[in-house]
py3Dmol code that shows the C-alpha trace and the ligand (Angstrom):
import py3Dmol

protein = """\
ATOM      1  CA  UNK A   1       6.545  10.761 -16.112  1.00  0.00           C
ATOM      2  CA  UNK A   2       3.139   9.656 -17.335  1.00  0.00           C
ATOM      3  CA  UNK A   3       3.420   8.184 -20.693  1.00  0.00           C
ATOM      4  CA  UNK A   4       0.154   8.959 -22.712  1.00  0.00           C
ATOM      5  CA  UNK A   5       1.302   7.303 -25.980  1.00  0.00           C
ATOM      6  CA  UNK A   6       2.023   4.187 -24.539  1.00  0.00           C
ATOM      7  CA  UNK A   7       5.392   2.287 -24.065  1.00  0.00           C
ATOM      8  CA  UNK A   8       6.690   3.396 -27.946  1.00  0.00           C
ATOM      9  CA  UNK A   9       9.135   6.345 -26.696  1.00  0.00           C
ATOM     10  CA  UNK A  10      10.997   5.117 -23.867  1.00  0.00           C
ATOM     11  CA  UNK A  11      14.302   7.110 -22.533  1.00  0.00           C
ATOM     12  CA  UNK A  12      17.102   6.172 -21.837  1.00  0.00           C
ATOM     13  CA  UNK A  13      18.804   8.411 -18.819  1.00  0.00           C
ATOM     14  CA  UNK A  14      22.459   8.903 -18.435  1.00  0.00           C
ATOM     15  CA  UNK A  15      24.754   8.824 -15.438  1.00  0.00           C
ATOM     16  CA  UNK A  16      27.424  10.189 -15.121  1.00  0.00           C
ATOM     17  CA  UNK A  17      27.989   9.041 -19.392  1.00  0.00           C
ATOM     18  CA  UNK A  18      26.300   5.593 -18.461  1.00  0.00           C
ATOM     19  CA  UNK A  19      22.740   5.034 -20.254  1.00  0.00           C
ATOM     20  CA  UNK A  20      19.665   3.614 -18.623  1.00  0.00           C
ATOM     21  CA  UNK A  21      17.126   2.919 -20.795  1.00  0.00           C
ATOM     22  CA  UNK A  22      15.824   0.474 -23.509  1.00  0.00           C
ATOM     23  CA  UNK A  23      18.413  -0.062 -25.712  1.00  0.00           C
ATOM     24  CA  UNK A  24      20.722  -1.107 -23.376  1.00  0.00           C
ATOM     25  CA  UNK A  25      21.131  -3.564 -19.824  1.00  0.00           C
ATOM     26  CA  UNK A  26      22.752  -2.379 -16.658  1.00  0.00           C
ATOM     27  CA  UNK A  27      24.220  -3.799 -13.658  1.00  0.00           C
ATOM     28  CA  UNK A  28      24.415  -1.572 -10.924  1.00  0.00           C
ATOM     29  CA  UNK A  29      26.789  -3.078  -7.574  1.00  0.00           C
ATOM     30  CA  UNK A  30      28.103  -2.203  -4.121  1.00  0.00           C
ATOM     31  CA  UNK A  31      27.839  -2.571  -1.040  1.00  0.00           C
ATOM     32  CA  UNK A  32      24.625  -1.702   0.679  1.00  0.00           C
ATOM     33  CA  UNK A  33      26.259   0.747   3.406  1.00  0.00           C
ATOM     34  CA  UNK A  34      29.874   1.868   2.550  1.00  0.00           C
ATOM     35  CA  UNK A  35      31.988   1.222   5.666  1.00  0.00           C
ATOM     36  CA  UNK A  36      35.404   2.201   5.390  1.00  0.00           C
ATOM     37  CA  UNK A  37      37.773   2.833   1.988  1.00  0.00           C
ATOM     38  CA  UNK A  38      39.075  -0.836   1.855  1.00  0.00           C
ATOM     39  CA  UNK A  39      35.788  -2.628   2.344  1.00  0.00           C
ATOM     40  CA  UNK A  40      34.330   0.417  -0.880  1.00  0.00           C
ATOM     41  CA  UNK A  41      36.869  -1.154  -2.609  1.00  0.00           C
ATOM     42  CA  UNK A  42      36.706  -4.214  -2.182  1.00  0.00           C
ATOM     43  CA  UNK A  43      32.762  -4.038  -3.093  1.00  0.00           C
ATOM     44  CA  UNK A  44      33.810  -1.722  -6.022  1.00  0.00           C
ATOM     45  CA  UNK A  45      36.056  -4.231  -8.084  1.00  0.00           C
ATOM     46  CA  UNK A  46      33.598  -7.406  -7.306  1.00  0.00           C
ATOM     47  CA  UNK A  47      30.793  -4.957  -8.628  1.00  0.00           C
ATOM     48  CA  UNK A  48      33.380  -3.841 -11.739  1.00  0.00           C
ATOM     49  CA  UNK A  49      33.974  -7.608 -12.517  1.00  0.00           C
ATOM     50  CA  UNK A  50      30.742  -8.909 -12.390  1.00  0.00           C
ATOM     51  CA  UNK A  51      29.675  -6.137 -15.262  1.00  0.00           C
ATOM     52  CA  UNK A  52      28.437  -3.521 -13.087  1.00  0.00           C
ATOM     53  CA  UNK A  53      28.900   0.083 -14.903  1.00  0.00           C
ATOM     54  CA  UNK A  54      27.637   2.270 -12.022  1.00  0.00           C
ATOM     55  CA  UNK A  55      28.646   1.743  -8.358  1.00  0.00           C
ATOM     56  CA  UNK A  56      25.802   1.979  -5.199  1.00  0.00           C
ATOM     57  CA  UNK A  57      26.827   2.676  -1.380  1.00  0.00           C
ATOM     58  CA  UNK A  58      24.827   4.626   1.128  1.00  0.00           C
ATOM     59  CA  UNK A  59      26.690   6.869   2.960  1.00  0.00           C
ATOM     60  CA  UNK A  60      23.084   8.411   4.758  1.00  0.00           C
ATOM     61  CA  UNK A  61      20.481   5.066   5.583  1.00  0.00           C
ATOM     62  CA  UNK A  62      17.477   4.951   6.402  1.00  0.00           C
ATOM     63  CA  UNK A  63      17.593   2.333   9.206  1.00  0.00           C
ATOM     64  CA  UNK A  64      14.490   0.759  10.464  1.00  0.00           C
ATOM     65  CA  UNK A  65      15.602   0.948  13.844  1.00  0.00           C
ATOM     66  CA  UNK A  66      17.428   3.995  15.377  1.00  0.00           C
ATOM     67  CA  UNK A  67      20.169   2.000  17.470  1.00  0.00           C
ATOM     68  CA  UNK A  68      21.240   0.334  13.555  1.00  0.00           C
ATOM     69  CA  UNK A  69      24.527   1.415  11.811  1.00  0.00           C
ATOM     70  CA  UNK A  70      23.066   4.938   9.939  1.00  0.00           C
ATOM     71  CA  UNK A  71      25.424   5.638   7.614  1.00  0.00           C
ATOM     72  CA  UNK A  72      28.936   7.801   7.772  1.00  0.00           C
ATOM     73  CA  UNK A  73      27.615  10.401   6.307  1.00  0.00           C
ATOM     74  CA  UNK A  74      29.709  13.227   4.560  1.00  0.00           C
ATOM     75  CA  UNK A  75      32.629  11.024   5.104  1.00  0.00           C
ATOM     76  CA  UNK A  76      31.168   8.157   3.468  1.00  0.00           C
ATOM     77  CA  UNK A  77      30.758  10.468   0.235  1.00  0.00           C
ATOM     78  CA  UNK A  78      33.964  11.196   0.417  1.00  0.00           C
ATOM     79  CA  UNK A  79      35.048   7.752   0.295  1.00  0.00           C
ATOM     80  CA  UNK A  80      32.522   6.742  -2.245  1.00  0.00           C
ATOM     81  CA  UNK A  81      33.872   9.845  -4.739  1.00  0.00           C
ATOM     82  CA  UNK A  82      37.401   8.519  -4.301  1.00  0.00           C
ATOM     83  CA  UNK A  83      36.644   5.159  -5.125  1.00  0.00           C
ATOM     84  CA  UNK A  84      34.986   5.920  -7.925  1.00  0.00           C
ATOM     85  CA  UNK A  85      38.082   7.438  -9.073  1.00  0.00           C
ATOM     86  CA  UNK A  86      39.624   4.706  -8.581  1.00  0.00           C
ATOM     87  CA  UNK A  87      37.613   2.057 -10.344  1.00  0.00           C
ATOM     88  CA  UNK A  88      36.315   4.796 -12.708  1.00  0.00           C
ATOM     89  CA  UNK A  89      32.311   3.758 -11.948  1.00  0.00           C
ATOM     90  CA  UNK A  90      30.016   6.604 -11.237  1.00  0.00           C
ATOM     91  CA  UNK A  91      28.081   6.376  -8.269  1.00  0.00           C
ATOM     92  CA  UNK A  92      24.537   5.921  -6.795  1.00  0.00           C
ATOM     93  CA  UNK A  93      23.606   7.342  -3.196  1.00  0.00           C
ATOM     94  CA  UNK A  94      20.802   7.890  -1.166  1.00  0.00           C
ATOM     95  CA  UNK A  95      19.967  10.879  -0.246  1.00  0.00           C
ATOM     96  CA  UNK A  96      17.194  10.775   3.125  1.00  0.00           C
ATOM     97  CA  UNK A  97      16.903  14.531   4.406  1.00  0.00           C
ATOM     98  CA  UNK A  98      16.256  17.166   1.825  1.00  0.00           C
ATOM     99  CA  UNK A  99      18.437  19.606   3.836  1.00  0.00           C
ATOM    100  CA  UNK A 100      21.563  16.689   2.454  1.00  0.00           C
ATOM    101  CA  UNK A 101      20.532  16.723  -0.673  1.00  0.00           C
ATOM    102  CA  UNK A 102      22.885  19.239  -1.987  1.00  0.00           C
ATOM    103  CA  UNK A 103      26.209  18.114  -0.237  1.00  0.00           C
ATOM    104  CA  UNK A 104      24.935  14.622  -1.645  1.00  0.00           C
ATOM    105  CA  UNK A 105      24.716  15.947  -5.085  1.00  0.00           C
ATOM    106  CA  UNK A 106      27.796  17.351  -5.148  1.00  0.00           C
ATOM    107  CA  UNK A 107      29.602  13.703  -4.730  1.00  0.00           C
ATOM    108  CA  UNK A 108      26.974  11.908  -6.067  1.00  0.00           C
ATOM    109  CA  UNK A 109      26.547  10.842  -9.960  1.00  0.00           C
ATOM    110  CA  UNK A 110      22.659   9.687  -9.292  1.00  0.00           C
ATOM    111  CA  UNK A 111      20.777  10.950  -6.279  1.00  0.00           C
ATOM    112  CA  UNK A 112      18.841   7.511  -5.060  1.00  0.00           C
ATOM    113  CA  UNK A 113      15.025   8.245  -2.970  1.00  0.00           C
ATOM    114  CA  UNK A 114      14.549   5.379  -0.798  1.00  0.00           C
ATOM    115  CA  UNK A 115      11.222   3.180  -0.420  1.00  0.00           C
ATOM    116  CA  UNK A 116      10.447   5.081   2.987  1.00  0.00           C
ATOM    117  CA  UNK A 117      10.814   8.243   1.216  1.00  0.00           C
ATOM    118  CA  UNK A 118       9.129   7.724  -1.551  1.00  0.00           C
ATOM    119  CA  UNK A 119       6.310  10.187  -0.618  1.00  0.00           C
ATOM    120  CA  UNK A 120       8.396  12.258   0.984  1.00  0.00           C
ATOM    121  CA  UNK A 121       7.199  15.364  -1.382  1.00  0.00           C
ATOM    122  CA  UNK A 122       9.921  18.081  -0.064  1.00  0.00           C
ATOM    123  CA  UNK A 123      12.697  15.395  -0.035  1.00  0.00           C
ATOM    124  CA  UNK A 124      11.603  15.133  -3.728  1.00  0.00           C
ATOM    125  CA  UNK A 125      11.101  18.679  -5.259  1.00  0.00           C
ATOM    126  CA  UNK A 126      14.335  19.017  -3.272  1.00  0.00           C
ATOM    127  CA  UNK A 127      16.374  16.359  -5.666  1.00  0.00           C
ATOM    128  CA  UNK A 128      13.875  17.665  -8.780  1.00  0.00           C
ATOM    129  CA  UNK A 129      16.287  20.626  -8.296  1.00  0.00           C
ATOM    130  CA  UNK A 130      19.495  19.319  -7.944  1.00  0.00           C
ATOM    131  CA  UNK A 131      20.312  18.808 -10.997  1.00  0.00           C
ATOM    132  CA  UNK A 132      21.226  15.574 -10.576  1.00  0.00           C
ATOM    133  CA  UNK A 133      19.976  12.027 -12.243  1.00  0.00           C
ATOM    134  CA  UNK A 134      17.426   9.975  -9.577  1.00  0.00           C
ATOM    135  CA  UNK A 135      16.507   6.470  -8.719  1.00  0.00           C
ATOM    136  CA  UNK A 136      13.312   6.551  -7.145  1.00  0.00           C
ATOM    137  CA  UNK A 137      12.344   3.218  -5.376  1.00  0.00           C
ATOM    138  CA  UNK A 138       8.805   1.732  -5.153  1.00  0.00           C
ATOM    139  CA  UNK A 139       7.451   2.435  -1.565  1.00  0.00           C
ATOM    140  CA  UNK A 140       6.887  -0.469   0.348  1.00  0.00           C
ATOM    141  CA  UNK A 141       2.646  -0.189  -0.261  1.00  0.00           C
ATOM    142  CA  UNK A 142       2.855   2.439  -3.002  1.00  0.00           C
ATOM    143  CA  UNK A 143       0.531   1.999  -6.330  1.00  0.00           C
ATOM    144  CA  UNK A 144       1.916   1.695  -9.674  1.00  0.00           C
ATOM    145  CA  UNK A 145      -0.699   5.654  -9.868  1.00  0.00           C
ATOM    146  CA  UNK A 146       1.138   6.564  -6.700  1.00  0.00           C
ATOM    147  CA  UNK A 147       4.603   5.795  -7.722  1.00  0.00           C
ATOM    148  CA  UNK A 148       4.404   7.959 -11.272  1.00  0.00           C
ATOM    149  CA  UNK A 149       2.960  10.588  -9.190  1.00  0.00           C
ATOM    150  CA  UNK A 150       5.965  10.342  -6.975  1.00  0.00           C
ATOM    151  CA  UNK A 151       7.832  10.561 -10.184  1.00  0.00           C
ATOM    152  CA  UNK A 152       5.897  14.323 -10.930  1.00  0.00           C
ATOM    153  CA  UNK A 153       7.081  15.688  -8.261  1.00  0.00           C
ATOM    154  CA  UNK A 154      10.790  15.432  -9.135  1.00  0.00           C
ATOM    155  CA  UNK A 155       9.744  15.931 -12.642  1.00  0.00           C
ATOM    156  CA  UNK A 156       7.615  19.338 -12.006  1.00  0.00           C
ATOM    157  CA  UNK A 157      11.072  21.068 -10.873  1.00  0.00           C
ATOM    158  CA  UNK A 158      12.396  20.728 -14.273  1.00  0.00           C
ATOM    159  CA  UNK A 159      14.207  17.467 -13.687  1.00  0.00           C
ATOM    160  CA  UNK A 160      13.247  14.774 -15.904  1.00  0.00           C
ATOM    161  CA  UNK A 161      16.503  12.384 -15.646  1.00  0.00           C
ATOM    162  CA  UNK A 162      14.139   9.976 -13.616  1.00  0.00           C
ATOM    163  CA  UNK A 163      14.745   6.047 -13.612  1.00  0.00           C
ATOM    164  CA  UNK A 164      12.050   3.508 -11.273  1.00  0.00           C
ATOM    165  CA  UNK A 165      13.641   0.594  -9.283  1.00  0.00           C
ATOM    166  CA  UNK A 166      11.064  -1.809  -8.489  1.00  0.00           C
ATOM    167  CA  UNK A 167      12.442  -3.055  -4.858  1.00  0.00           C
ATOM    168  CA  UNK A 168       9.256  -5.211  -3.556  1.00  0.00           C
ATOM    169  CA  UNK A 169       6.269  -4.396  -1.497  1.00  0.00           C
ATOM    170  CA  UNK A 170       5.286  -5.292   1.269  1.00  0.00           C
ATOM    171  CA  UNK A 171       3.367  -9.046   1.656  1.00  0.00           C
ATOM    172  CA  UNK A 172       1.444 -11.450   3.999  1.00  0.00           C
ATOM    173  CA  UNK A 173       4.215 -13.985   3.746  1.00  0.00           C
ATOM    174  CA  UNK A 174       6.651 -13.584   6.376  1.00  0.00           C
ATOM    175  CA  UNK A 175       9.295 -15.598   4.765  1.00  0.00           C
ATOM    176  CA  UNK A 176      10.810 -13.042   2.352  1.00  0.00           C
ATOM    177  CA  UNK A 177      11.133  -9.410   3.415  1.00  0.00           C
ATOM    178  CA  UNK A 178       9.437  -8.016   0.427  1.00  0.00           C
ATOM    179  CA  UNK A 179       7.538  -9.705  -2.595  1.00  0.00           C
ATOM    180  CA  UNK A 180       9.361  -8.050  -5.888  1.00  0.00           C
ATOM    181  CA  UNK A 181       6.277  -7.341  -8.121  1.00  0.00           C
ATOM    182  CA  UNK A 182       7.447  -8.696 -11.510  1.00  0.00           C
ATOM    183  CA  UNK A 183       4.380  -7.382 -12.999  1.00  0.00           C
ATOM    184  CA  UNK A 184       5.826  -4.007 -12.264  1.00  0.00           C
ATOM    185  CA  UNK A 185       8.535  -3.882 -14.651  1.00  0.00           C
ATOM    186  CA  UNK A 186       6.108  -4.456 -18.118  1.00  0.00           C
ATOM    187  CA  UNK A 187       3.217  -2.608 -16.787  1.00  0.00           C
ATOM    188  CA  UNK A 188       5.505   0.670 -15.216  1.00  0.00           C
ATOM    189  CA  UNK A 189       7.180   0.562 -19.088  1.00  0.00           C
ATOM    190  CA  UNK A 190       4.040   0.954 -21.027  1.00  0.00           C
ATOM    191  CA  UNK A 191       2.143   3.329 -18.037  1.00  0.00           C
ATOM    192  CA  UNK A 192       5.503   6.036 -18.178  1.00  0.00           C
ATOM    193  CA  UNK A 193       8.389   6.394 -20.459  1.00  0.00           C
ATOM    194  CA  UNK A 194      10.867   6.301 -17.726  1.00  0.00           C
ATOM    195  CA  UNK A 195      13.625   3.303 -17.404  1.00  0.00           C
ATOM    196  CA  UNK A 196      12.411   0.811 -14.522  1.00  0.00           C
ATOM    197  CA  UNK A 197      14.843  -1.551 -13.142  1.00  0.00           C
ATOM    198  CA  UNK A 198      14.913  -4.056 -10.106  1.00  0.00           C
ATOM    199  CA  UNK A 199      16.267  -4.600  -7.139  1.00  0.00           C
ATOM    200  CA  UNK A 200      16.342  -8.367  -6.018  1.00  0.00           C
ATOM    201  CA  UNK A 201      18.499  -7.695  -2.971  1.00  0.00           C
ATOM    202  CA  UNK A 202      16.577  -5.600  -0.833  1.00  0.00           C
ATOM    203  CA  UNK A 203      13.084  -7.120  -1.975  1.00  0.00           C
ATOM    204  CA  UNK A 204      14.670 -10.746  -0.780  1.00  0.00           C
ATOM    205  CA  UNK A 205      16.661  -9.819   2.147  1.00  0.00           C
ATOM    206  CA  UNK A 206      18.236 -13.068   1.831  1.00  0.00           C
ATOM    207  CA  UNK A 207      21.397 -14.042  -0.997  1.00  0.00           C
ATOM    208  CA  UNK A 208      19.618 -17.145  -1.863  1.00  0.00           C
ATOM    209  CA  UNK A 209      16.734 -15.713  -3.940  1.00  0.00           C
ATOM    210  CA  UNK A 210      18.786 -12.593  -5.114  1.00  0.00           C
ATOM    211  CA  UNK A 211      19.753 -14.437  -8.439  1.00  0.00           C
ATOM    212  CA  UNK A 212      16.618 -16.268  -8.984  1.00  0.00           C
ATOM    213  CA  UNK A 213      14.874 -12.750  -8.485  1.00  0.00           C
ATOM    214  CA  UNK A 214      17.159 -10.833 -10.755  1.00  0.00           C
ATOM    215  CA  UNK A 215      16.405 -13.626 -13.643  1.00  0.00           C
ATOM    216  CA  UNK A 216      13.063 -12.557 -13.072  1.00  0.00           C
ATOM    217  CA  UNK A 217      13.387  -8.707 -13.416  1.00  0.00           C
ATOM    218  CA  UNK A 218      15.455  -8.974 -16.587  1.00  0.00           C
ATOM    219  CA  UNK A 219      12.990 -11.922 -18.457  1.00  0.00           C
ATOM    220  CA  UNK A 220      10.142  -9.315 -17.782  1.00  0.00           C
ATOM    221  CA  UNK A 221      12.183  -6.416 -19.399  1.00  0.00           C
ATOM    222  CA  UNK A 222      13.756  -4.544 -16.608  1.00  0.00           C
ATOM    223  CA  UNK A 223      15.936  -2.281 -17.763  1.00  0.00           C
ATOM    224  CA  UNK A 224      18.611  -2.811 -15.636  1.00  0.00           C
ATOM    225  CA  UNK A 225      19.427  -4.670 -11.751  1.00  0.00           C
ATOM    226  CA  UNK A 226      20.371  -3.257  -9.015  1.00  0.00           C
ATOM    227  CA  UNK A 227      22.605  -5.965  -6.188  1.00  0.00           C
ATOM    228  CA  UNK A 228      24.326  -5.374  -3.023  1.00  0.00           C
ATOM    229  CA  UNK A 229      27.885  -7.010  -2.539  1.00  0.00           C
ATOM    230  CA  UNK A 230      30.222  -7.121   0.467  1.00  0.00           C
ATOM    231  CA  UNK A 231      33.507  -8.506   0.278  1.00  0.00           C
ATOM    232  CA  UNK A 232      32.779 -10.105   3.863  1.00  0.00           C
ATOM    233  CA  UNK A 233      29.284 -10.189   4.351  1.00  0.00           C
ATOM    234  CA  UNK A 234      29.533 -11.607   8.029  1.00  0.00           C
ATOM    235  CA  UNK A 235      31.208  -8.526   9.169  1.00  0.00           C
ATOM    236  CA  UNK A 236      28.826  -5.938   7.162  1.00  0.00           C
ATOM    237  CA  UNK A 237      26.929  -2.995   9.083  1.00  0.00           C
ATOM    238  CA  UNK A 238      23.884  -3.533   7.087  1.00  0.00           C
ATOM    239  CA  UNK A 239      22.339  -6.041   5.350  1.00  0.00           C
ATOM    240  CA  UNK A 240      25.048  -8.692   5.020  1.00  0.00           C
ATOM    241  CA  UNK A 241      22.285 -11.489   4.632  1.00  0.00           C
ATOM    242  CA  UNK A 242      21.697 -10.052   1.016  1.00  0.00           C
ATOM    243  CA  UNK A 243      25.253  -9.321  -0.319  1.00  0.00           C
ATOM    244  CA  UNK A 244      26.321 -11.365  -2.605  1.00  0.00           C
ATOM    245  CA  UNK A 245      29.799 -12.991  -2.502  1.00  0.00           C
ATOM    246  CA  UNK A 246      32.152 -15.591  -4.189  1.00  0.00           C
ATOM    247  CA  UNK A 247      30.322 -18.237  -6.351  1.00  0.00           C
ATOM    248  CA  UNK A 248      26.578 -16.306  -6.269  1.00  0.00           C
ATOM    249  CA  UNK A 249      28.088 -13.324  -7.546  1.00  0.00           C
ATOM    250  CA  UNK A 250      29.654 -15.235 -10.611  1.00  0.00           C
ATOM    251  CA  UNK A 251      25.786 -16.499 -11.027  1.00  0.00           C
ATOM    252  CA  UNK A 252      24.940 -13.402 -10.982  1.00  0.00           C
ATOM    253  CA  UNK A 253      27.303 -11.983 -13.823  1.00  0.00           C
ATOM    254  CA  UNK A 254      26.331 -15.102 -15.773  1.00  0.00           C
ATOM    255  CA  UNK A 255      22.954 -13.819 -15.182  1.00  0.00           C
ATOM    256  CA  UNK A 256      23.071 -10.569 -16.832  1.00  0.00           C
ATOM    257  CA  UNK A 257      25.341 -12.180 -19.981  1.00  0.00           C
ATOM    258  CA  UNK A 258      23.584 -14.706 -20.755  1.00  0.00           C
ATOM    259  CA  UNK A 259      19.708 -13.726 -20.410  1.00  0.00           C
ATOM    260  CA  UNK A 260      19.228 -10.721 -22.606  1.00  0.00           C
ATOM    261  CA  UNK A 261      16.837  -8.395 -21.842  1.00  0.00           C
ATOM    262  CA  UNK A 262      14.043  -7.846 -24.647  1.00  0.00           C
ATOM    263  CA  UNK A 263      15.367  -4.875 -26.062  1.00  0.00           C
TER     264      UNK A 263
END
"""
ligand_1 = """\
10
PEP
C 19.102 0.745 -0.352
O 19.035 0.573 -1.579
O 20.152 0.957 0.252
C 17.859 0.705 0.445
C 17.846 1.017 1.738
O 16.801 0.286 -0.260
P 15.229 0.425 0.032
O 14.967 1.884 0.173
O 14.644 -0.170 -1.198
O 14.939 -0.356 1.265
"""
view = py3Dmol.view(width=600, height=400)
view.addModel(protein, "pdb")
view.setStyle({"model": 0}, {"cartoon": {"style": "trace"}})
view.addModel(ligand_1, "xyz")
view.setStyle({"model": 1}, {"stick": {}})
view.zoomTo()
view.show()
C-alpha cells in the first residue's frame, strides 16, 4: 500500500464494474443499518438519485453498546443482494468477525473493515483472502503509518483491491463525534497509491455538518464520499441523527456536481 514513488501512480479499484480512483468521483449511499426490504429501498433509490453508483448498509454493526440494534445479519445480506438487483448498485458491507467474512463476501460487492477493527489483524488477512474489494476505515486514534500498515495486512494475502475512507478521529471537542482530518485525504494520496475517500456522516454524527464536511473531503481531493440516508430518519435503528433526508440530500447531490474533485 506504501507508495515509494510518490502520489504519480495512483489506482483506481473497481467494484463490482464501478471505479474508485483518480480519474473519476464517487458517491457511495444507504442507509447506515439496513432494516427491513422497504426501508433498503427506500435508502437505495434516494442514494441512486442523488448520484450514488455503489450502495452501503450494514447488515453485521459494530455497536458501541451491546443492548444497540446489531445488525440482521445473514438476513440483512440477503436483503441488501436483492436490492441491489433491484436498483442495479453494487454493494458495500461490513464485515466485523473474520469467521463472517466469507458468507459476507459471497453477497457483498466490497467487504467494508470498520474504525474499531481497523487493527483487527486476523479480521484483516481474513478479507486479504476473500477475494473481494475492501474499504478500510481510519481507526478512531490510528496514524496515517498505522493505517497503511493496516492496509499490508490485507495487501500481504495477495489482495491489493484496497480503497481508505477517512471517517474522523477521535478529538477533545465534545461537540462533534469525530473531527474528519482533511489533511488526510492529500497526505494518504501522496504517502500510498491507494484511492482515499471520506466519510462526513459518521465523523459528524449529526446531518447538519454532513454537507459542509463532504465539501471539504472532495476540495482536498478525496476520491470519492461516503453518506448515510434513511428514508425516515426518526424511526432508524442506528444513527438516524446523521442520515440525510429531503432538502440536505439534494445539497448533497449538488455537492458532488458541482465541486469537482481535482482530478
Ligand atoms: C459504518 O460505516 O457503518 C460505521 C459503523 O462506520 P465507522 O466504522 O466509521 O464508525
Amino acid at each position: 500500500a506504501q507508495n515509494a514513488g510518490g502520489a504519480a501512480t495512483r489506482t483506481t479499484i473497481r467494484v463490482g464494474g464501478v471505479p474508485i480512483g483518480p480519474d473519476t468521483f464517487t458517491l457511495i449511499a444507504g442507509p447506515c443499518a439496513v432494516e427491513t426490504p422497504e426501508q433498503t429501498l427506500g435508502a437505495a433509490l434516494m442514494a441512486r438519485r442523488a448520484g450514488a453508483t455503489l450502495l452501503r448498509g450494514g447488515a453485521y454493526k459494530p455497536r458501541t453498546s451491546p443492548y444497540a440494534f446489531q445488525g440482521l445479519g445473514e438476513a440483512g445480506l440477503r436483503i441488501l443482494a436483492e436490492i441491489r438487483d433491484e436498483v442495479q448498485l453494487p454493494i458495500v458491507t461490513e464485515v466485523v468477525d473474520a469467521a463472517d467474512v466469507d458468507v459476507v463476501a459471497e453477497y457483498a460487492d466490497m467487504l467494508q473493515i470498520g474504525t474499531r477493527n481497523m487493527q483487527n489483524f486476523g479480521l484483516l488477512q481474513a478479507v486479504g483472502r476473500s477475494g473481494k474489494p475492501v474499504m478500510l476505515k481510519r481507526g478512531l486514534t490510528a496514524t496515517y503509518e498505522e493505517w497503511l500498515m493496516a492496509a499490508e495486512y490485507i495487501a500481504q494475502r495477495g489482495n491489493l483491491d484496497i480503497v481508505l475512507c477517512e471517517r474522523g478521529v477521535r478529538s477533545f471537542e465534545p461537540a462533534i463525534r469525530n473531527m474528519l482530518d482533511v489533511s488526510a485525504v492529500p497526505m494518504v494520496q501522496r504517502l500510498s497509491h491507494l484511492p482515499v475517500i471520506v466519510d462526513p456522516s459518521h465523523a459528524a454524527g449529526r446531518r447538519d455538518l454532513v454537507v459542509p464536511l463532504a465539501r471539504a473531503g472532495i476540495a482536498a481531493g478525496a476520491d470519492g464520499v461516503m453518506v448515510d440516508v434513511h428514508p425516515n430518519p426518526e424511526t432508524a435503528l442506528c444513527d438516524g441523527a446523521q442520515a440525510l433526508v429531503g432538502d440536505v440530500l439534494d445539497e448533497l447531490a449538488e455537492a458532488v456536481a458541482t465541486l469537482p474533485p481535482l482530478l
